[in-house]
C-alpha positions in Angstrom: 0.0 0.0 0.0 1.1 3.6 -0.5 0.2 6.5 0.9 -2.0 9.5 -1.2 0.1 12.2 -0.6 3.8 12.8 -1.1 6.3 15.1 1.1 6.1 18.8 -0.7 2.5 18.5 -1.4 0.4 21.5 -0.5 -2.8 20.0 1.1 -5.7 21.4 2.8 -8.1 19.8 5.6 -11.7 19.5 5.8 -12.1 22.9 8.1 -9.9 24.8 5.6 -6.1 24.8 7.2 -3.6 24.7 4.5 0.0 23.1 5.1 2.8 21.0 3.3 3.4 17.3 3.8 6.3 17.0 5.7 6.9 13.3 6.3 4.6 10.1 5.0 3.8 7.1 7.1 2.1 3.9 6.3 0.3 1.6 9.2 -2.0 -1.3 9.2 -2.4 -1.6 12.5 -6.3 -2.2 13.0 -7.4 -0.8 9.8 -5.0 0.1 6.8 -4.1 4.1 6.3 -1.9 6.5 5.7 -0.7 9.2 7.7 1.1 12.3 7.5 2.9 15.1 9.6 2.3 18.7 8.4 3.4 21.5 8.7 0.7 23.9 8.7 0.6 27.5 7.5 -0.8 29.3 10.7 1.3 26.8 13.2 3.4 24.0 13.9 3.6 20.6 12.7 0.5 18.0 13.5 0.1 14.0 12.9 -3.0 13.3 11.4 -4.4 10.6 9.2 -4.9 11.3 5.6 -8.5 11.2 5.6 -10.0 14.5 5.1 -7.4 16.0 3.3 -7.3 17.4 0.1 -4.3 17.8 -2.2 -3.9 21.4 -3.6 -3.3 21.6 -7.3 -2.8 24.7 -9.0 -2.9 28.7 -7.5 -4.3 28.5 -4.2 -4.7 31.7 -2.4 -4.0 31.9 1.0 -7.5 31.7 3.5 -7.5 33.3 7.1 -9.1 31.0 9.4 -9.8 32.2 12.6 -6.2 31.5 14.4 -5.2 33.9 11.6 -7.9 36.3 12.1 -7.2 36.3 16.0 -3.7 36.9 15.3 -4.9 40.2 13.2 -7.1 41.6 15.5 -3.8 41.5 18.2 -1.4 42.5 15.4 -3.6 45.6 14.2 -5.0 46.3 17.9 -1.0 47.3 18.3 -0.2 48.8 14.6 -3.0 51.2 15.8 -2.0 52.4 18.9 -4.2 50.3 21.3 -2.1 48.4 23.4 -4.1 45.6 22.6 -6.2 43.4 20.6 -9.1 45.0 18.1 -12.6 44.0 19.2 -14.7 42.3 17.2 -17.1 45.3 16.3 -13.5 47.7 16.1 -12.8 45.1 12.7 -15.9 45.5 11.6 -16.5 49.2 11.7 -13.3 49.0 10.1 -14.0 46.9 6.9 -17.4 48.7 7.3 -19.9 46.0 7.9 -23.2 46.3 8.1 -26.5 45.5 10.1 -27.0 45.4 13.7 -24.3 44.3 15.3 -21.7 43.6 12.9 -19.1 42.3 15.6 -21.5 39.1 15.2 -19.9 38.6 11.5 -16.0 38.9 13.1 -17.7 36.5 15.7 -18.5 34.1 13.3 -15.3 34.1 11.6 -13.5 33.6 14.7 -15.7 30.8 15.6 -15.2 28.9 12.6 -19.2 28.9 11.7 -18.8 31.3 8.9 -15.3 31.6 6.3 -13.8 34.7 5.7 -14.8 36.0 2.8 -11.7 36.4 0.4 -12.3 40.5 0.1 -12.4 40.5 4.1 -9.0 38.7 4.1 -7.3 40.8 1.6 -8.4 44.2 3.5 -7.5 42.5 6.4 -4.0 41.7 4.9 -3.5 45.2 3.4 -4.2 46.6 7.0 -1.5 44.3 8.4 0.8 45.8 5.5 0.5 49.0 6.8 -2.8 50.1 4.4 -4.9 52.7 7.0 -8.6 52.3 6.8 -10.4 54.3 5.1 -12.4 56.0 8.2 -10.6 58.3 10.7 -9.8 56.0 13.5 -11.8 57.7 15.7 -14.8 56.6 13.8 -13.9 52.9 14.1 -11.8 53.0 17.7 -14.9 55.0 20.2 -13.6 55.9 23.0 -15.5 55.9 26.3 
């Protein structure tokens, strides 16, 4: 038996992470499979079976996933002068969300429940550049 994937191939799992197979293993201990360490684009390296992976062929843009996002809303929290992380509705005032509450959409993002849009993740990227908003800041930062 072989295993499915090959070390350098760009893979991504069934909650969207995206890394490269590191090292290939093959057991048939209880029930035949293959499994592989990766090394993940937001982290470290994991052991995980190869079920629900899927090998990335072609241009694949980068995603944010939530560790991503929550590393964002720290990084941009500082860029901006805070001293500490954005909050939820801060991101969304920035990218200029709409309804309600839009701090629920960051929410969901964070969560998992909901993707980040590809639009949301390159503003988000461009702000993490060094790209400003487009609001003053004290529009999106208020200030008690």
């Amino acid at each position: 038996m072989t295993n499915k994937f090959s070390i350098g191939d760009r893979v991504r799992s069934d909650n969207g992470w995206t890394g490269t197979v590191v090292k290939t293993y093959w057991s048939d201990i209880v029930e035949p499979h293959g499994t592989v360490d990766i090394k993940w684009d937001h982290s470290g390296i994991s052991y995980r079976p190869e079920d629900g992976l899927t090998k990335i062929t072609g241009y694949d843009p980068p995603r944010m996933g939530p560790g991503g996002l929550k590393a964002a809303l720290e990084a941009l929290g500082h860029a901006w002068g805070l001293d500490r992380p954005l909050h939820n509705s801060e991101l969304a005032r920035a990218l200029r969300l709409q309804g309600r509450d839009p701090g629920q959409s960051v929410q969901a993002w964070l969560t998992g429940s909901t993707p980040v849009s590809g639009p949301v993740s390159v503003a988000i990227q461009m702000m993490l550049a060094g790209a400003l908003p487009p609001d003053p800041m004290d529009v999106i930062v208020r200030r008690r």
